[in-house]
N, C-alpha and C positions, 0 to 999 in steps of 0.2 A: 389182437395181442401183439407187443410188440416184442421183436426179436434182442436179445440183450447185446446182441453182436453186435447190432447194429446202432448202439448207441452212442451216441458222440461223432458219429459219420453224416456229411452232407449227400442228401439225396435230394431229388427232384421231384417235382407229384407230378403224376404220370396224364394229370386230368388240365393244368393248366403249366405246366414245365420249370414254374417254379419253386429256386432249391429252396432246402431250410434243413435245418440240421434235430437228427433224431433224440429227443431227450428221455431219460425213462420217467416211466410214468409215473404219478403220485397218484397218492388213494386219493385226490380229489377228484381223479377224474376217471374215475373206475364208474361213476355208474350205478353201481349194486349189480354190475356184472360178475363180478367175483376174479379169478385171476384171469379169466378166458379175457377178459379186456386188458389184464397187465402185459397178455405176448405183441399185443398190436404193435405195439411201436411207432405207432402213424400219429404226428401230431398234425393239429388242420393249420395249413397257411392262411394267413389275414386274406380275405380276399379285395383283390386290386378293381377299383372301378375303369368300367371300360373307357376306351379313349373317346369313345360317341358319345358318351355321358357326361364326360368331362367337357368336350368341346361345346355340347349346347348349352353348359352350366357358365355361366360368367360371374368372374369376383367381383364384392362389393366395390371397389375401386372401381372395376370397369364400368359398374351400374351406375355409378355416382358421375362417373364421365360422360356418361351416355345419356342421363338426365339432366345433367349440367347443360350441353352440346344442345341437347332438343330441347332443353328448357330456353338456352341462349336465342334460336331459329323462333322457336313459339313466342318469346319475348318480341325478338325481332318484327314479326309477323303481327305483332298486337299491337307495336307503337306505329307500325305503316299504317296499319288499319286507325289507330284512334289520331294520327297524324292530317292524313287524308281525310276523314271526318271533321277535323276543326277547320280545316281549309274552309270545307263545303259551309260548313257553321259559318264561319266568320264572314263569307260572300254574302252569303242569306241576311245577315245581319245589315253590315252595307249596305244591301240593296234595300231592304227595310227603314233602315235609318236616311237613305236619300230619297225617299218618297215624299216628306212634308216638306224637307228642303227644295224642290223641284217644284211642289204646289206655292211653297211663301213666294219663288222665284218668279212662276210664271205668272200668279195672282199679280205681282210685282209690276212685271211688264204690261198687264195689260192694262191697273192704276192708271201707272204713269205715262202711258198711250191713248187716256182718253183722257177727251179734253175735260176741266174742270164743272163741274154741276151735272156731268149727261150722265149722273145717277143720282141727283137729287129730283127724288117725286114731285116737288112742290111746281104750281104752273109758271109759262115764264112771265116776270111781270115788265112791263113796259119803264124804262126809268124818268124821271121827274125832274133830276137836277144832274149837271154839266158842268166838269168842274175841266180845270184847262193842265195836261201834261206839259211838262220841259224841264231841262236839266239847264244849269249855267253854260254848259260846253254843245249843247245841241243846235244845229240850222233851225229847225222847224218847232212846230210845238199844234197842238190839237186839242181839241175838248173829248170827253167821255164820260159816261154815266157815272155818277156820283161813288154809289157803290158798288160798281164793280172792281174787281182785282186787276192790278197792272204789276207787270216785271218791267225796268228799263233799264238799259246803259245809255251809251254816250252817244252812240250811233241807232238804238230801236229802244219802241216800247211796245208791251205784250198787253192785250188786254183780255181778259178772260171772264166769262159768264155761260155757269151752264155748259151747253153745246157751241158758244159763241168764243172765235176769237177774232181779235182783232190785231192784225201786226205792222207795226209801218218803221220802214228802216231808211234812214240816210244811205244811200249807194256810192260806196266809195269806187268802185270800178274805175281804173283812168280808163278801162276800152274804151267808157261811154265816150270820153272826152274826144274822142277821134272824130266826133259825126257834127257833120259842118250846122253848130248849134254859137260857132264861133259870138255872132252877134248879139245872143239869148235869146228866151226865150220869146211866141209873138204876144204882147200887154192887149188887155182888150183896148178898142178902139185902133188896132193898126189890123191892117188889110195886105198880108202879101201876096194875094190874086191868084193864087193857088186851092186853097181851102187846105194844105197840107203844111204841118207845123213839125218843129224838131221833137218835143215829144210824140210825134206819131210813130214817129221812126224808133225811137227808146223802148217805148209802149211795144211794137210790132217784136224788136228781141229779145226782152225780157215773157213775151209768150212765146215765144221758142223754146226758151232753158224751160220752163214751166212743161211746157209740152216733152221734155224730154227730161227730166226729172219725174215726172208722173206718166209716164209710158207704158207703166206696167198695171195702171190701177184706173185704165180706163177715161181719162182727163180730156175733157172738151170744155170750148167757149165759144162767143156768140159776142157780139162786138155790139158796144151799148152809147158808148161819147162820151162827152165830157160832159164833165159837173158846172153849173150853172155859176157859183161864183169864182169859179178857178179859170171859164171859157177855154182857150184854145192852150194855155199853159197845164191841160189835165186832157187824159185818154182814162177810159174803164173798160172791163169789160166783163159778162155775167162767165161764170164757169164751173166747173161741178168733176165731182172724180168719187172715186170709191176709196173708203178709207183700210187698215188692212185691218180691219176687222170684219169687214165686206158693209159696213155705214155706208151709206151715198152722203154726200158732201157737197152745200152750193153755197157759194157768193160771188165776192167782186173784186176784180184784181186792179187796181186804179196807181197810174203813171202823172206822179207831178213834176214838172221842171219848172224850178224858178228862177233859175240860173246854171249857168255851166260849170258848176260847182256846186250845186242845190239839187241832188235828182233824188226824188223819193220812191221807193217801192214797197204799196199798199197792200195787206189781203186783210179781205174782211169777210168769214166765212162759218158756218153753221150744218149742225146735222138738217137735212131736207125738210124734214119733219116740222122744223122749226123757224127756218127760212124767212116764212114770210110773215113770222113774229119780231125775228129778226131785223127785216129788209127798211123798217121806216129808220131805225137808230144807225145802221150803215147808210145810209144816204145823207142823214142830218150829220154825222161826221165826217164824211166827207167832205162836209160842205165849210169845216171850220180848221183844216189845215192851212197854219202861214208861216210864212220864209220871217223866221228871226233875224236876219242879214241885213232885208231889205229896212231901208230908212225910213220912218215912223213918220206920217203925216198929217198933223192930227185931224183932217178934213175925213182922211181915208179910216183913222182909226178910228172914229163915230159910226161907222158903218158895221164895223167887227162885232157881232153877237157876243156878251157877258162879257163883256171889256170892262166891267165895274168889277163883276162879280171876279175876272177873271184876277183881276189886280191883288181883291182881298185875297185870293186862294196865293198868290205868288208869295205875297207877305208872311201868310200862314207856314206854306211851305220853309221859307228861308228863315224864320225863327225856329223851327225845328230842329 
């Protein structure tokens, strides 16, 4: 029951010390006490949340900042991660995609490092017909099997069959030019009492460089002579090496001089296997190298093998 004196006066509530001021009572809030609740006088203060409760409660604002913030870092955190994942991706891929480029590549290199037919199955056949190289601007000029392949310039021609090639180059070298060859070379039927000619001496450094160009693939030779129509103006000699496919490789390395200004240097060479299918058609060509220089006598050019034949083929060639 509330006191009537006490009406309209600010008191304190003795339970948490907050004031509030006494109002009298209305029958609302009597209860079904009867007047014993009109003397109270006590009306209840709103009660205040404690400061604990409010401090671990956070406003929506602050929520929205704090899932913004950790959403930003989680964000953060997701594109390092799917960042660094495409890295790894995209290497993978690379490395995936340079693997048939690396096979065209090296399939490539080893094509074009072997020589021509040494993967055609078929057996090797002996040739039949001899048709004669030269160019308008060449020293020299040779016969060679019909149909085999040749490459040439102005200075070499390439012949190729199979496991076979055959190379012979004009040597422009002036070093050669030093080596007392001054007089030329010896013609058969001259004697200079010696048994030793200036192509011997040519012959002997040009297997030197050979020897030291193939130094690493095992290169040896074995000293053979000269060729029966060329006599003392030719040196040969048999030789062999490992190819760098680990192939063994044999033929003939042959040194002509027909003038000191005319020095040829010969290979004529084959996988081993096949050498001595080889070995008759390297020797019959060797046997038809001649100096274009030298002046044409028709005594001597009756002697010359397919000199009929050779003529038609020049004619052939030069309407082409």
């Amino acid at each position: 029951m509330r006191d009537p004196a006490a009406v309209g006066q600010t008191k304190r509530c003795p339970k948490c010390r907050a004031p509030f001021v006494v109002e009298p009572m209305s029958e609302e809030d009597d209860f079904g006490f009867g007047e014993a609740d009109e003397d109270s006088g006590m009306v209840s203060a709103p009660r205040r949340r404690s400061a604990r409760q409010g401090g671990n409660r956070r406003s929506g604002a602050e929520k929205s900042s704090v899932n913004k913030a950790g959403g930003k870092k989680g964000n953060a955190k997701a594109k390092r991660k799917k960042s660094g994942s495409g890295e790894s991706n995209l290497a993978t891929y690379i490395m995936i995609a340079a693997i048939p480029i690396v096979l065209v590549g090296l399939g490539a290199v080893i094509y074009f490092n072997m020589p021509d037919g040494a993967l055609v199955g078929a057996e090797f056949t002996q040739p039949q017909e001899y048709v004669t190289w030269n160019t308008p601007t060449s020293a020299f000029e040779f016969d060679y099997p019909k149909d085999w392949d040749i490459n040439s310039s102005k200075f070499k021609a390439l012949v190729k069959y199979r496991s076979v090639e055959i190379s012979a180059e004009h040597d422009t070298d002036d070093s050669m030019f030093n080596l007392d060859i001054s007089s030329g070379p010896v013609l058969e039927g001259e004697n200079p009492g010696d048994g030793h000619y200036p192509v011997d001496d040519v012959h002997t450094i040009k297997g030197k460089q050979m020897e030291e160009a193939y130094q690493s693939k095992s290169y040896s030779e074995r000293d053979v002579g000269r060729v029966p129509t060329l006599l003392r103006n030719s040196h040969y000699a048999e030789y062999s090496y490992t190819s760098f496919f680990g192939t063994e490789r044999r033929g003939y390395r042959l040194t002509i001089l027909f003038s000191k200004f005319c020095q040829l240097n010969i290979l004529m060479e084959s996988d081993a296997d096949e050498f001595e299918k080889a070995k008759p058609v390297f020797l019959k060509v060797m046997e038809t190298f001649r100096d274009r220089n030298a002046e044409e006598d028709d005594d001597a050019m009756e002697d010359l093998p397919l000199e009929e034949e050779d003529g038609e083929f020049v004619e052939e060639e030069e309407e082409r």
